[in-house]
C-alpha positions as CSV (number, residue, x, y, z in Angstrom):
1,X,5.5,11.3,30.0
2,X,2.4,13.3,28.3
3,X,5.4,14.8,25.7
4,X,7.1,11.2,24.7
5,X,3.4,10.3,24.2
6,X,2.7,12.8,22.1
7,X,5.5,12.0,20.3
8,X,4.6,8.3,19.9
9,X,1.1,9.4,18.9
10,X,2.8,11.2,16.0
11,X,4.7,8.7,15.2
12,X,1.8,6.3,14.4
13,X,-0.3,8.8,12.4
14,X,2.9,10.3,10.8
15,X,3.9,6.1,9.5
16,X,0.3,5.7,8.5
17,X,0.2,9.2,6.4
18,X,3.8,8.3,4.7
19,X,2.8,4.8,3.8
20,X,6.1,4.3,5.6
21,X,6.0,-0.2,6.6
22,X,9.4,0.2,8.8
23,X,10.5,2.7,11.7
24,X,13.8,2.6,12.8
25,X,14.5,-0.8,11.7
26,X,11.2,-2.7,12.7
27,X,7.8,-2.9,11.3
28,X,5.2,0.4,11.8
29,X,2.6,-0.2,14.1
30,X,-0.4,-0.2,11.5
31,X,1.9,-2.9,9.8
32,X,2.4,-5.0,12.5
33,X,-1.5,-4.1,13.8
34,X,-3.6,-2.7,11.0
35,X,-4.9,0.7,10.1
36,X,-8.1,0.2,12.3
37,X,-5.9,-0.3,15.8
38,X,-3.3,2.0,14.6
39,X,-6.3,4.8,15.1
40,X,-7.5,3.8,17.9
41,X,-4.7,3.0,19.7
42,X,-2.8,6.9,18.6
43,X,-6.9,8.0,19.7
44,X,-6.3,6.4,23.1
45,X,-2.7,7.4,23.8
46,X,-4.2,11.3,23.5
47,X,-6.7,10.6,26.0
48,X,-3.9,9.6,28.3
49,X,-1.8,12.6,27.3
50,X,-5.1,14.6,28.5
51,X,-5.5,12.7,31.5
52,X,-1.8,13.7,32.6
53,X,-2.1,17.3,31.5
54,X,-5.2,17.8,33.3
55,X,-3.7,16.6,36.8
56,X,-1.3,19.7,36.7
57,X,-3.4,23.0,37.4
58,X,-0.9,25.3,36.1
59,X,-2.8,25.8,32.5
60,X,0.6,26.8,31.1
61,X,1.3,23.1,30.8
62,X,-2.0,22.0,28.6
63,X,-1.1,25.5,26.6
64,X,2.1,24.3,25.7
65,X,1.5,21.1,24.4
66,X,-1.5,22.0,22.6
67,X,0.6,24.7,20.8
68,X,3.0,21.9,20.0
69,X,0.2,19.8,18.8
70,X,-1.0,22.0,16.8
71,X,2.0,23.0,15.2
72,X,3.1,19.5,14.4
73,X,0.1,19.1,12.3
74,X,0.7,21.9,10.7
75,X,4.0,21.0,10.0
76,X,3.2,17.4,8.5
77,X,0.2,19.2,6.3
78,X,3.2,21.8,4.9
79,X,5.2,18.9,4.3
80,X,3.1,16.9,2.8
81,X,1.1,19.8,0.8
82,X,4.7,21.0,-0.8
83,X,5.9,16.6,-1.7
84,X,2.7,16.0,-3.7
85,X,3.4,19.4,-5.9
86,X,6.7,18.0,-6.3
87,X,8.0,21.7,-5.3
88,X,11.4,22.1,-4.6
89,X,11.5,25.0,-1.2
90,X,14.0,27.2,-0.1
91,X,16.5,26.1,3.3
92,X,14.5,28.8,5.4
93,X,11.1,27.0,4.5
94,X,12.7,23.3,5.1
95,X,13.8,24.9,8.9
96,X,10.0,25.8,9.4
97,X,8.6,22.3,8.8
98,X,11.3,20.9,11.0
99,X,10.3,24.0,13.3
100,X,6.6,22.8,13.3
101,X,6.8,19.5,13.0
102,X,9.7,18.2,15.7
103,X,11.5,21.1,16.9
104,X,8.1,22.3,18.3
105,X,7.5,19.3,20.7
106,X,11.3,20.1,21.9
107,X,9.7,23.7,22.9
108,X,7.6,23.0,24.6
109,X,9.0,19.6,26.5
110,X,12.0,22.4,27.8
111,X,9.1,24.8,28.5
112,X,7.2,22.3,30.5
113,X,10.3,21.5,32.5
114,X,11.3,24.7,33.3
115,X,7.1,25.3,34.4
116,X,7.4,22.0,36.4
117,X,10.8,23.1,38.1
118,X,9.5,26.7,39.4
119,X,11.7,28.3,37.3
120,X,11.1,32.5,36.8
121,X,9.4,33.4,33.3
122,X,12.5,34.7,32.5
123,X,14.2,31.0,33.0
124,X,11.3,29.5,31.2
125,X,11.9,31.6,28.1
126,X,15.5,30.8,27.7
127,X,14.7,26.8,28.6
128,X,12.2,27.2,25.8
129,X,14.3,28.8,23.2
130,X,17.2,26.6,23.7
131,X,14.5,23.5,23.0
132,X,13.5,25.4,20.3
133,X,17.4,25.3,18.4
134,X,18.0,22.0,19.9
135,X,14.7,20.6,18.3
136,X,15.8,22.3,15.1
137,X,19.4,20.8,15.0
138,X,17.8,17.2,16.0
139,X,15.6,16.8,12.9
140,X,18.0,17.9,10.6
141,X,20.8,15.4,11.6
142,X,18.2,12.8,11.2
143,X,17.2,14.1,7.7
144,X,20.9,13.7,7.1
145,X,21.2,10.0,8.8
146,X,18.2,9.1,6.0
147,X,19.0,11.3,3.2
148,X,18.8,8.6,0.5
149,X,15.5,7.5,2.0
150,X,13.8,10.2,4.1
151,X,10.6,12.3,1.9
152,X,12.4,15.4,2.6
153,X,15.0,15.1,0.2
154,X,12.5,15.2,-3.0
155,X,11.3,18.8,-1.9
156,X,15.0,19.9,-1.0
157,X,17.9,19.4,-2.6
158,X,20.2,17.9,0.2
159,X,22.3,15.9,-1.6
160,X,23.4,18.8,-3.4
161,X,23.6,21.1,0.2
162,X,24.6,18.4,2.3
163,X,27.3,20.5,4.0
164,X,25.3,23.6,4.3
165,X,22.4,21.3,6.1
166,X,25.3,20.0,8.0
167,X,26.3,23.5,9.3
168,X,23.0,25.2,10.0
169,X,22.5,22.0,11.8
170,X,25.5,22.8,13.8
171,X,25.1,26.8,14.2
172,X,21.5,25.8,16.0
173,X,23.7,23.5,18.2
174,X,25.8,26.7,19.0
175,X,22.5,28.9,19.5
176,X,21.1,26.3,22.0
177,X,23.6,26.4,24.6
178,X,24.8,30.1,24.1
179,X,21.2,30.2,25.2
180,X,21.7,28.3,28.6
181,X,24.9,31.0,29.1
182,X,22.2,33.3,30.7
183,X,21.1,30.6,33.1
184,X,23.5,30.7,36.3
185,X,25.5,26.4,36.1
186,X,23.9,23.9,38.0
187,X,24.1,20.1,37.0
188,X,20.9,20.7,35.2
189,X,22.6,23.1,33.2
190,X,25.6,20.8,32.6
191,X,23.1,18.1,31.3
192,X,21.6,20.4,29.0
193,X,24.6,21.3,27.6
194,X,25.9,17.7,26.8
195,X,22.4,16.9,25.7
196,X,23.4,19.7,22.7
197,X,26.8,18.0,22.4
198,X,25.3,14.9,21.8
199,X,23.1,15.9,19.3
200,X,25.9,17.2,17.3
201,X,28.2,14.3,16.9
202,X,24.6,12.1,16.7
């Protein structure tokens, strides 16, 4: 619950920075609600998040998401730094925003999981890593679904690599679940490994 929130909370403030008025179809929350709730409301949803965190006393949890956090910001401030230069970036410096900004909260919501679950630090590493490439894959699929309209086509030239995009996307899909290989099958396992699937035929 603490990680979808986190994501929601992004989503507000991430609307709000893009002067985007629509997500996925309906009307941004500072549109339908104004600036001055928008903030507030994102403000409350991370006290909530730090409510939820704090009730689990394994600090591994809190130490994930904040690294998340953090590198979500730092992601967005990349992003946005590099769009108003007008710079065009190389493939590997595209995969690092999507790294930081999305892929990032994917790490750490495996991570937490695998915390949650008991699972060895071993176990936790591999979880993690295959969040990590699945995270990766994610975001750029859905830079692919918007590529006539998404920000990150003016500081990469996508329309131009589509099908390279399209295959890295795909090679982080087959890094994610050759990860889960080292884990011994369970029907978690199986779950995680559709989960991949999914995301690339999205």
């Amino acid at each position: 619950m603490a990680v979808e929130l986190t994501h929601l909370e992004s989503l507000i403030h991430d609307d709000i920075i893009d002067r985007d008025i629509v997500r996925r179809g309906s009307a941004a929350f500072h549109i339908l609600y104004g600036y001055e709730l928008a903030l507030l409301g994102a403000d409350y949803i991370f006290a909530v998040i730090l409510q939820l965190i704090s009730s689990y006393p394994d600090n591994r949890i809190a130490g994930a998401l904040a690294s998340a956090t953090s590198k979500m910001c730092e992601g967005q401030l990349t992003e946005l730094t590099v769009y108003r230069k007008r710079e065009k970036i190389s493939v590997e410096e595209y995969v690092n925003i999507v790294y930081n900004k999305t892929a990032s909260l994917f790490e750490a919501s495996a991570a937490i999981g695998a915390i949650v679950g008991g699972a060895e630090k071993e176990e936790i590493k591999i979880v993690s890593d295959y969040g990590r490439m699945l995270g990766i894959a994610y975001q750029i699929q859905d830079d692919l679904t918007d590529l006539h309209t998404s920000k990150i086509n003016n500081i990469l030239n996508l329309l131009e690599e589509t099908e390279t995009i399209r295959k890295l996307s795909n090679s982080y899909i087959m890094e994610a679940k050759k990860q889960l290989e080292k884990l011994k099958y369970t029907k978690a396992k199986k779950l995680l490994i559709e989960l991949a699937d999914y995301v690339a035929y999205k």
